[in-house]
N, C-alpha and C positions, 0 to 999 in steps of 0.2 A: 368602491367603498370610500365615502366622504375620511376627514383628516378627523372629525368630531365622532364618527361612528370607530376611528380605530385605536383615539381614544378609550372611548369607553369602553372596549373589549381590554384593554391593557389594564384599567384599572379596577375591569371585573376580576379579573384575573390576583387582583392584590389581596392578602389575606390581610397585613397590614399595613396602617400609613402611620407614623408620626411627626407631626410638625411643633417644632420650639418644644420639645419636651423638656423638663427641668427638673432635676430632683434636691431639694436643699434642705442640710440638716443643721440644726443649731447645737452648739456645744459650750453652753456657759453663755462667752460673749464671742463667741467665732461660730463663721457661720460656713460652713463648707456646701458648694454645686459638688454633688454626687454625680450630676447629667448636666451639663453645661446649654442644653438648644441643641438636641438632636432630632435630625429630620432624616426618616428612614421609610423605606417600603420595602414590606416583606412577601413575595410572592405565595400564592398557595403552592402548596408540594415542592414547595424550596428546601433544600439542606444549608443552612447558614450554619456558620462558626463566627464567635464572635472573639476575639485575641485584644491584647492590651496588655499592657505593667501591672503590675499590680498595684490597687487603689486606683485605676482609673476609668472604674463606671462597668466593668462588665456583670458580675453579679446584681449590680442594682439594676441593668438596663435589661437582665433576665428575667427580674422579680418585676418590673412593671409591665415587660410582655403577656406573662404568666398570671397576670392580677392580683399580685400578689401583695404590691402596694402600689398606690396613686403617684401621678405626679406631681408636683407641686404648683405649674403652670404648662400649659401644653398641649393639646390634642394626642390621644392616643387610639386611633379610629381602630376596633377589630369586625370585621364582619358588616361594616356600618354602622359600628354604635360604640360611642368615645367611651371608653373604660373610665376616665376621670368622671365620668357624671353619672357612674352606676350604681346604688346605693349597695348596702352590704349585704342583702336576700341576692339581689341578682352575680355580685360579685361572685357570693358564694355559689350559683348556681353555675356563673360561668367556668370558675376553677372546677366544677365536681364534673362537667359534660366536655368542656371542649380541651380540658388542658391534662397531659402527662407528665409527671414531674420524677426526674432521677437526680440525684444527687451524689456528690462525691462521697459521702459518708454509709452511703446507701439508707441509711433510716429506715432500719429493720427493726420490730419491736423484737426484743431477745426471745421472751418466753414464749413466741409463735412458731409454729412449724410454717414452713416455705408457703405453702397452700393457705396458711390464716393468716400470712401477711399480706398474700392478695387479697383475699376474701375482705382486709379491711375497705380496700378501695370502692368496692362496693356496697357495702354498709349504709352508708346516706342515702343510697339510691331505693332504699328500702325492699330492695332484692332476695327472696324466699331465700330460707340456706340453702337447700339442694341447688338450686339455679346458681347460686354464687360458688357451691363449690364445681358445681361444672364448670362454670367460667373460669375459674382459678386454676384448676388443673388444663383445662384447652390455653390460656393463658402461657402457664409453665409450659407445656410441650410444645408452645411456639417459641421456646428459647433453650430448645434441647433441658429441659430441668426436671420431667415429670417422673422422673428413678427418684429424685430427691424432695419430692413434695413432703414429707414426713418427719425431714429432719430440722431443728431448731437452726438461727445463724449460726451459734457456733460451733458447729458442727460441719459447715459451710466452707469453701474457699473464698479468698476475697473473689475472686471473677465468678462462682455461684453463686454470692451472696449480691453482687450489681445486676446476675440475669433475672434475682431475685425480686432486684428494684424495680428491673425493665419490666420483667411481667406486672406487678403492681401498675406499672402506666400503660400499659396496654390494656391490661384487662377493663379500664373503662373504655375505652376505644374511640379515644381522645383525637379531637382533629389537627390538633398540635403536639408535640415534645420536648418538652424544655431539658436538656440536660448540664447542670451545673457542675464543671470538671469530672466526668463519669468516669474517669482514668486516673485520676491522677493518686488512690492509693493503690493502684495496679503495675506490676511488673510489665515490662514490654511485653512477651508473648502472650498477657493474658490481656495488655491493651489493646493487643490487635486485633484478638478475640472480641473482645466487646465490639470493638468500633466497626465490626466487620458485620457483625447480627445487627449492631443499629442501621450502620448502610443499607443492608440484605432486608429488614424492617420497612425502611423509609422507601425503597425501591419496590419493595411488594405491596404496603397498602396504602402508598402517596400519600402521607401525613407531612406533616411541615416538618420539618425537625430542626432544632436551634440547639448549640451548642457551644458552652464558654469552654476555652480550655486554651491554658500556656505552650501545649505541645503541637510544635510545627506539624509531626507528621501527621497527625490527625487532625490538624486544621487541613491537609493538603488534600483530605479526601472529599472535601466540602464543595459544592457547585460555586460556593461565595464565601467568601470571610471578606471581614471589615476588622476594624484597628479603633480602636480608643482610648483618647490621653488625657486625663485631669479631665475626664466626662464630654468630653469632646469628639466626634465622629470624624476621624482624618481624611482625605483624598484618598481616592482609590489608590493613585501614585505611590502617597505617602504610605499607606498600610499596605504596599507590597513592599515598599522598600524595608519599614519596621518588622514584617514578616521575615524576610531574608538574611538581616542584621540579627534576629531572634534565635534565627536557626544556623546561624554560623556561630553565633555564641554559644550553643547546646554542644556542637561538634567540637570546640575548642575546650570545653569542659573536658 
């Protein structure tokens, strides 16, 4: 097998690529890099973690994974096709088929029972109810939840109320997962819960899975983590050592 043919198996294999990506925001007369020239490949069926201080580009470099917003100069190649040059039909279409989205907050509508906050996810998809609500409930019982489909969030525990989240992104059956601090209003035992179903998830139906999050031990369960400073993508080096320094400061707390 030529050096060009093994190549191009490696970079079939990339789900994404971006080169000089930049994100800059104006405030008045100050103009802040959100993303400074980040140049990243994201493997398909990768578990990535992404770690950083805060303020230094990880939620914005999850929102332009996610398509969530553009970048400001950049390439941001998914699948073969720069997400900066996608107009807003297809954007939208790309967040509604390929992307799963969890959040720290979990962003549960209140007045929903468990099962109508999935059922919202497929709503665009113009999905009959019966079909949606089968999906919704096969959904929840792939996150042990389906005794609780009936009950509003607050009625909820915080770690029901995130396996709530997670079925909402599964139930489109999204070829990515973005999850934005999915731990961080959780207690330890119920962190290790989640992060164990998302593992347990990402290991049974080989989805990508991306995840920001401040917490060592669950960046430790990641095939990769990277480090990000003032939107800057550091050396492998450097972001184990920031890693290490990170979590020796947690234990000295």
């Amino acid at each position: 097998m030529t050096v060009t043919t093994l190549r191009t198996l490696e970079e079939a294999s990339m789900l994404y690529h971006l080169t000089g990506v930049t994100k800059r925001y104006t405030q008045g007369r100050k103009t802040i890099d959100a993303l400074a020239g980040i140049d990243l490949q994201i493997a398909d069926g990768e578990f990535l973690v992404i770690q950083g201080s805060t303020g230094s580009g990880k939620t914005t470099l999850l929102q332009m994974l996610g398509a969530l917003d553009r970048p400001t100069s950049g390439s941001l190649i998914y699948e073969g096709r720069d997400v900066a040059k996608l107009g807003e039909g297809d954007l939208g279409e790309l967040r509604s088929h390929s992307y799963g989205f969890v959040f720290q907050s979990f962003n549960l509508i209140p007045t929903l029972t468990a099962q109508e906050n999935v059922e919202t996810a497929r709503v665009p998809w113009h999905v009959r109810g019966d079909e949606r609500r089968r999906r919704a409930m096969e959904a929840l019982a792939g996150v042990n939840l389906a005794d609780r489909a009936r009950h509003i969030p607050s009625e909820l525990s915080g770690g029901e109320q995130q396996r709530v989240a997670i079925a909402r992104a599964l139930v489109r059956e999204p070829k990515v997962i973005l999850a934005d601090e999915p731990t961080g209003n959780l207690d330890e035992r119920t962190r290790d819960d989640i992060i164990g179903l998302l593992e347990e998830l990402w290991r049974e139906r080989g989805q990508t899975l991306i995840v920001v999050t401040h917490d060592t031990w669950v960046a430790g369960r990641a095939s990769r983590r990277i480090w990000l400073e003032a939107g800057r993508l550091m050396p492998d080096e450097t972001a184990e050592r920031s890693a290490e320094r990170s979590a020796a400061e947690v234990v000295l707390a």
